[in-house]
mmCIF file as gemmi writes it, N, C-alpha and C atoms, coordinates in Angstrom:
data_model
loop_
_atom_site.group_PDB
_atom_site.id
_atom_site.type_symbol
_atom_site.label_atom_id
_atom_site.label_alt_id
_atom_site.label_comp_id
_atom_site.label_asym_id
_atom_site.label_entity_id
_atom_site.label_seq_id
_atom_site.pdbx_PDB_ins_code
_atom_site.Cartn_x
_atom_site.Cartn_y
_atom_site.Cartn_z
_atom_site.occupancy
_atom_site.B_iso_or_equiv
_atom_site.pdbx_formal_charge
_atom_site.auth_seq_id
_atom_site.auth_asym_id
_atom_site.pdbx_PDB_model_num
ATOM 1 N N . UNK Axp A 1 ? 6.778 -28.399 23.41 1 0 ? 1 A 1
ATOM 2 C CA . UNK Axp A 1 ? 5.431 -27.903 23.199 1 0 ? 1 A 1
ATOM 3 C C . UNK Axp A 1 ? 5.195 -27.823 21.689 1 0 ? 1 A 1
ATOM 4 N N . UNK Axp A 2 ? 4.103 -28.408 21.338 1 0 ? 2 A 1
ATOM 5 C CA . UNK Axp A 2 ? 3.812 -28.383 19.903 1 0 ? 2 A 1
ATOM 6 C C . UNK Axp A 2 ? 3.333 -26.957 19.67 1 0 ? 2 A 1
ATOM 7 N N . UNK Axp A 3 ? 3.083 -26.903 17.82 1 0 ? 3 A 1
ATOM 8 C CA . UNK Axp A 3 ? 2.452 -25.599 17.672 1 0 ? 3 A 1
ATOM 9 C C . UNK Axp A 3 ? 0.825 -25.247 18.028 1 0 ? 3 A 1
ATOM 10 N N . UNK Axp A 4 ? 0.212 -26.092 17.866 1 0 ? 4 A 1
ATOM 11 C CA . UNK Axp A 4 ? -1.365 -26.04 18.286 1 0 ? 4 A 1
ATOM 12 C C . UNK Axp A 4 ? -1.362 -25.657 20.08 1 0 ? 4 A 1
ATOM 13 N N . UNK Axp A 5 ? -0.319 -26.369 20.951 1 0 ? 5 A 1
ATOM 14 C CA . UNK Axp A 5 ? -0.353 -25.829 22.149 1 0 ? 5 A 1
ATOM 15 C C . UNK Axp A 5 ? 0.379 -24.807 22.645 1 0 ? 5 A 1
ATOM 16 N N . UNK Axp A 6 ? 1.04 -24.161 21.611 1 0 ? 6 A 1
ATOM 17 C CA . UNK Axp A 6 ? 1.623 -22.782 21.966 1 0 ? 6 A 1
ATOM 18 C C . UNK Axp A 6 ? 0.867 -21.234 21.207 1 0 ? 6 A 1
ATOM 19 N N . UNK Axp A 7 ? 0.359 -21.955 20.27 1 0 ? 7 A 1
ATOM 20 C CA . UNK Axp A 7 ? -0.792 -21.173 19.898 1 0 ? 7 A 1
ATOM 21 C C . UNK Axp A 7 ? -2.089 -20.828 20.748 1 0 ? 7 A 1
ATOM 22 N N . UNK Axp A 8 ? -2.673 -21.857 20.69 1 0 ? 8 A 1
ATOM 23 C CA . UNK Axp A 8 ? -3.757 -22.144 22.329 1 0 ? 8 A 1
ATOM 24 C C . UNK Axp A 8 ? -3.238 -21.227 23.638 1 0 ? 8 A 1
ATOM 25 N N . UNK Axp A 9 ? -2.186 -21.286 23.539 1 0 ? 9 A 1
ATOM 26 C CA . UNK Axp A 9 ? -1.662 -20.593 25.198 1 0 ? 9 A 1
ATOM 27 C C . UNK Axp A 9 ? -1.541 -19.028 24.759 1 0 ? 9 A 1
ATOM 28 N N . UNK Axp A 10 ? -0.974 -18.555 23.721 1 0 ? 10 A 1
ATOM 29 C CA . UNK Axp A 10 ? -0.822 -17.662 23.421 1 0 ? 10 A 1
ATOM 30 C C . UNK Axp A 10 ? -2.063 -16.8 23.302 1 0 ? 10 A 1
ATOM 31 N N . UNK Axp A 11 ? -3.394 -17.346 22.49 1 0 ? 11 A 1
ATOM 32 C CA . UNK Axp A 11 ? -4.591 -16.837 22.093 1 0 ? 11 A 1
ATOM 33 C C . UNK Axp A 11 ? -5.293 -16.707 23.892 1 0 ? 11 A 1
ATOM 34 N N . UNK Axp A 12 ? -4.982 -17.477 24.675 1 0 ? 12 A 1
ATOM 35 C CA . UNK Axp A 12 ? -6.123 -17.807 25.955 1 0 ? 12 A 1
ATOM 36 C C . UNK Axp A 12 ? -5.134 -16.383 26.348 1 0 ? 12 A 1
ATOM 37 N N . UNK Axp A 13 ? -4.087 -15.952 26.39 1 0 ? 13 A 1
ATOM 38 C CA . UNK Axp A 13 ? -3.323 -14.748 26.98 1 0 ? 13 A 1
ATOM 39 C C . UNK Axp A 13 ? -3.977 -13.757 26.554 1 0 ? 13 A 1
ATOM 40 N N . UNK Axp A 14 ? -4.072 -13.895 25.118 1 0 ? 14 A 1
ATOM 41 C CA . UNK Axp A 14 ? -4.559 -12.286 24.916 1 0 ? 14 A 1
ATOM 42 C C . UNK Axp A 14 ? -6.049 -12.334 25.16 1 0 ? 14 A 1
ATOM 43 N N . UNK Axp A 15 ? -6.64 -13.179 25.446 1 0 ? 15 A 1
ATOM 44 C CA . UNK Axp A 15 ? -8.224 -12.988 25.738 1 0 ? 15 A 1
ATOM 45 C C . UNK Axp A 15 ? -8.349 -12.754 27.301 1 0 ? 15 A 1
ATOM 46 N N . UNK Axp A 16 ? -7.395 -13.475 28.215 1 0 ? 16 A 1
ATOM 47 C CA . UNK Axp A 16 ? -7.418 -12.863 29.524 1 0 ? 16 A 1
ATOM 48 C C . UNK Axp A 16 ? -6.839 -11.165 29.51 1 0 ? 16 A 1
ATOM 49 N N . UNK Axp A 17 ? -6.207 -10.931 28.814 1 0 ? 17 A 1
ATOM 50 C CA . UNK Axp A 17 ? -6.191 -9.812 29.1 1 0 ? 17 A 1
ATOM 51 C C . UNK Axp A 17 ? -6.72 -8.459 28.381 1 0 ? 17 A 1
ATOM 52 N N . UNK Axp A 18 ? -7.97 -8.945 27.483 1 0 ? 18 A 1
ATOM 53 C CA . UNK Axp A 18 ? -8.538 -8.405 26.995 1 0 ? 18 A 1
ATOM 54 C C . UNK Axp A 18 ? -8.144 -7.439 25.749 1 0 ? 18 A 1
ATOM 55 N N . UNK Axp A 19 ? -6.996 -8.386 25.149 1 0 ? 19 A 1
ATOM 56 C CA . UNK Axp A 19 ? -6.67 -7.457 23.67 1 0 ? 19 A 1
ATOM 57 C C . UNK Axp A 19 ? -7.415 -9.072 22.57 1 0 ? 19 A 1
ATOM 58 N N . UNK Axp A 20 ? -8.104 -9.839 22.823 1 0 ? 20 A 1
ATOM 59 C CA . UNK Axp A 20 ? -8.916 -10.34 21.534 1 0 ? 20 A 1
ATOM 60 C C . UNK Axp A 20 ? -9.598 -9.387 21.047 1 0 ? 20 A 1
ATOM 61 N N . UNK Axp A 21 ? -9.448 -9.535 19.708 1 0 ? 21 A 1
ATOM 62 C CA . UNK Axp A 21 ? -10.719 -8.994 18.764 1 0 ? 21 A 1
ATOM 63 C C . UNK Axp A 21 ? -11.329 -10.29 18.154 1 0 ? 21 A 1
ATOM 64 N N . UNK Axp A 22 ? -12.74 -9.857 18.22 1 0 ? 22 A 1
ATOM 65 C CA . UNK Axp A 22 ? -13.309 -10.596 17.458 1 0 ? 22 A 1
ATOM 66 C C . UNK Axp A 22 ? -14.916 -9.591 16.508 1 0 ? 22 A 1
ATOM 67 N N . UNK Axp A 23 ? -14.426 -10.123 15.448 1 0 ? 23 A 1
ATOM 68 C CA . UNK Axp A 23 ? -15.275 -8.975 14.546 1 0 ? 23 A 1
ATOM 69 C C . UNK Axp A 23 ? -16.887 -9.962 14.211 1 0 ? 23 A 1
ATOM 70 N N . UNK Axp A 24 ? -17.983 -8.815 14.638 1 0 ? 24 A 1
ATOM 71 C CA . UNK Axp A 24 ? -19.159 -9.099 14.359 1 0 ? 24 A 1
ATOM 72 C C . UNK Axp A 24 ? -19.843 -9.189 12.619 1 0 ? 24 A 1
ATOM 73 N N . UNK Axp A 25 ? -19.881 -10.596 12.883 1 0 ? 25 A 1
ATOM 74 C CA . UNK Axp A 25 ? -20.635 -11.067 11.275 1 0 ? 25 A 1
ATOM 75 C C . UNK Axp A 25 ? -21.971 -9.886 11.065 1 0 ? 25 A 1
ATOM 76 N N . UNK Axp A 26 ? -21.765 -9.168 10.288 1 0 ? 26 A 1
ATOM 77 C CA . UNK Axp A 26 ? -23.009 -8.653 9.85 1 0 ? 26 A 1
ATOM 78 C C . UNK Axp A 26 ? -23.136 -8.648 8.109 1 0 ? 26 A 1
ATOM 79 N N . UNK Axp A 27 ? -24.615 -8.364 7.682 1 0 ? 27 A 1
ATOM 80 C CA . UNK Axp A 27 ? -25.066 -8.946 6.662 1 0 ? 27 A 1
ATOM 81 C C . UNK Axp A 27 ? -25.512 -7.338 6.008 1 0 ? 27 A 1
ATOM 82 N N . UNK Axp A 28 ? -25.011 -7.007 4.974 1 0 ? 28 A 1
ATOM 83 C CA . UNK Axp A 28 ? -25.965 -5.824 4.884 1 0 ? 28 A 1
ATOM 84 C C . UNK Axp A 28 ? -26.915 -5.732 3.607 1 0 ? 28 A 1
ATOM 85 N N . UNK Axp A 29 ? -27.74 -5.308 3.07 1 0 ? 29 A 1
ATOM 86 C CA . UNK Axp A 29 ? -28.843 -5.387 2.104 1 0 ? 29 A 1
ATOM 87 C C . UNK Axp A 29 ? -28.733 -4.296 1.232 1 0 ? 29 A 1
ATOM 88 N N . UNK Axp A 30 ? -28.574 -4.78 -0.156 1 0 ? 30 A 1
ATOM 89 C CA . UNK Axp A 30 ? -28.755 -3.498 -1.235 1 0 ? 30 A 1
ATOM 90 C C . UNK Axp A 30 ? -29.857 -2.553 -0.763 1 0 ? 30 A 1
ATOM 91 N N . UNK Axp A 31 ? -29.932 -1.549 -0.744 1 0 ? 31 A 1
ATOM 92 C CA . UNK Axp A 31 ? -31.026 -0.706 -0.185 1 0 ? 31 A 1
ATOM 93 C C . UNK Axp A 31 ? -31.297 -0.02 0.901 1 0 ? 31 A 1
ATOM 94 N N . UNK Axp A 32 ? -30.802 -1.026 1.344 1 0 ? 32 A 1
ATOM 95 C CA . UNK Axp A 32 ? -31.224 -0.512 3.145 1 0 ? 32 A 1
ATOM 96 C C . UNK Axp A 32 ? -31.082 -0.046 4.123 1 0 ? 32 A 1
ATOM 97 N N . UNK Axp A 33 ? -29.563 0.906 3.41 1 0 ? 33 A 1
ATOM 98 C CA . UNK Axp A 33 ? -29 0.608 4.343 1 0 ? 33 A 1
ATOM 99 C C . UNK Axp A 33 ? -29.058 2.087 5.19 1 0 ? 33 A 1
ATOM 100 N N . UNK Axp A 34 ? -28.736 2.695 6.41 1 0 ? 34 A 1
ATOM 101 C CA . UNK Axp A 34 ? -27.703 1.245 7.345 1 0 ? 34 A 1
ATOM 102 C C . UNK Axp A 34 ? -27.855 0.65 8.127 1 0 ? 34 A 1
ATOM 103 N N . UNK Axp A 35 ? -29.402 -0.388 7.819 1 0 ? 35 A 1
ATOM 104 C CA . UNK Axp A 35 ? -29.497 -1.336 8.515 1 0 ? 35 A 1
ATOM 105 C C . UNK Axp A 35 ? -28.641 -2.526 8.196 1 0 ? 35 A 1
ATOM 106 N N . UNK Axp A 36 ? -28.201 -3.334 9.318 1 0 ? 36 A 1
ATOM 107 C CA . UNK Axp A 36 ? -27.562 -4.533 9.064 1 0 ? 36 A 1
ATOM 108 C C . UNK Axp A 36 ? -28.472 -5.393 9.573 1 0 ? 36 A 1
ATOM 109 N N . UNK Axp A 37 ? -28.344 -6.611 9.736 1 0 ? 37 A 1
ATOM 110 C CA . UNK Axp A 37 ? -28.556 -8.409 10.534 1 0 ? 37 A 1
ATOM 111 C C . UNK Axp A 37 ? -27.157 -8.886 10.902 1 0 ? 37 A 1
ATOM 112 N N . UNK Axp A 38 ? -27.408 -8.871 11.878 1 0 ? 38 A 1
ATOM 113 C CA . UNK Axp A 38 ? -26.279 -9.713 12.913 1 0 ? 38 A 1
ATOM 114 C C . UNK Axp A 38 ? -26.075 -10.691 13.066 1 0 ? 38 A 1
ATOM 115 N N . UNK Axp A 39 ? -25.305 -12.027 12.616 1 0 ? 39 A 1
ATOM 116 C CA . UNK Axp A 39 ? -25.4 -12.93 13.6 1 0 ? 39 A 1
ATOM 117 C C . UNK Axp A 39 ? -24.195 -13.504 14.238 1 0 ? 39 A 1
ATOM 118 N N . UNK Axp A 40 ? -24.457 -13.647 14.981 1 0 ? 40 A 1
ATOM 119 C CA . UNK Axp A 40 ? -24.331 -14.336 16.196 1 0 ? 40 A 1
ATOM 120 C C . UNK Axp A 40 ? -22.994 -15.607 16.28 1 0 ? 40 A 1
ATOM 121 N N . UNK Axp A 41 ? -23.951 -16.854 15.329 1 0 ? 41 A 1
ATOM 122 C CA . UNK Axp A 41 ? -22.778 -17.559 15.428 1 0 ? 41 A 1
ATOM 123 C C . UNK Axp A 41 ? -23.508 -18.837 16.703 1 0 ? 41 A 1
ATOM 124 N N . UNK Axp A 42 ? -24.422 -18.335 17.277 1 0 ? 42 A 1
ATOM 125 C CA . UNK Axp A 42 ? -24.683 -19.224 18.297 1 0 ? 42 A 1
ATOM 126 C C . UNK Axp A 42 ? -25.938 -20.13 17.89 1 0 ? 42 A 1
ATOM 127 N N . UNK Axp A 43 ? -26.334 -20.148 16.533 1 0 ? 43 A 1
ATOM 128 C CA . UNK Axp A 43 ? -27.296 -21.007 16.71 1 0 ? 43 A 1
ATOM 129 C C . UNK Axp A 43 ? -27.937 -20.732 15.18 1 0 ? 43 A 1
């Protein structure tokens, strides 16, 4: 098994069992705060 497919297997494990993190891109503005903008990532 190469490293890209033991990595792959490893990452799909921890997302089935719900220990991924994945951290939300936010944007924040001199001033404003604490408003943020979110994105997404999807478009």
């Amino acid at each position: 098994m190469g490293y890209t497919a033991f990595f792959r297997a490893e990452l799909d494990t921890l997302r089935d069992s719900g220990n991924y993190r994945q951290l939300a891109e936010l944007e924040r503005r001199c001033g404003a705060f604490p408003k943020v903008r979110w994105h997404d990532g999807l478009g």
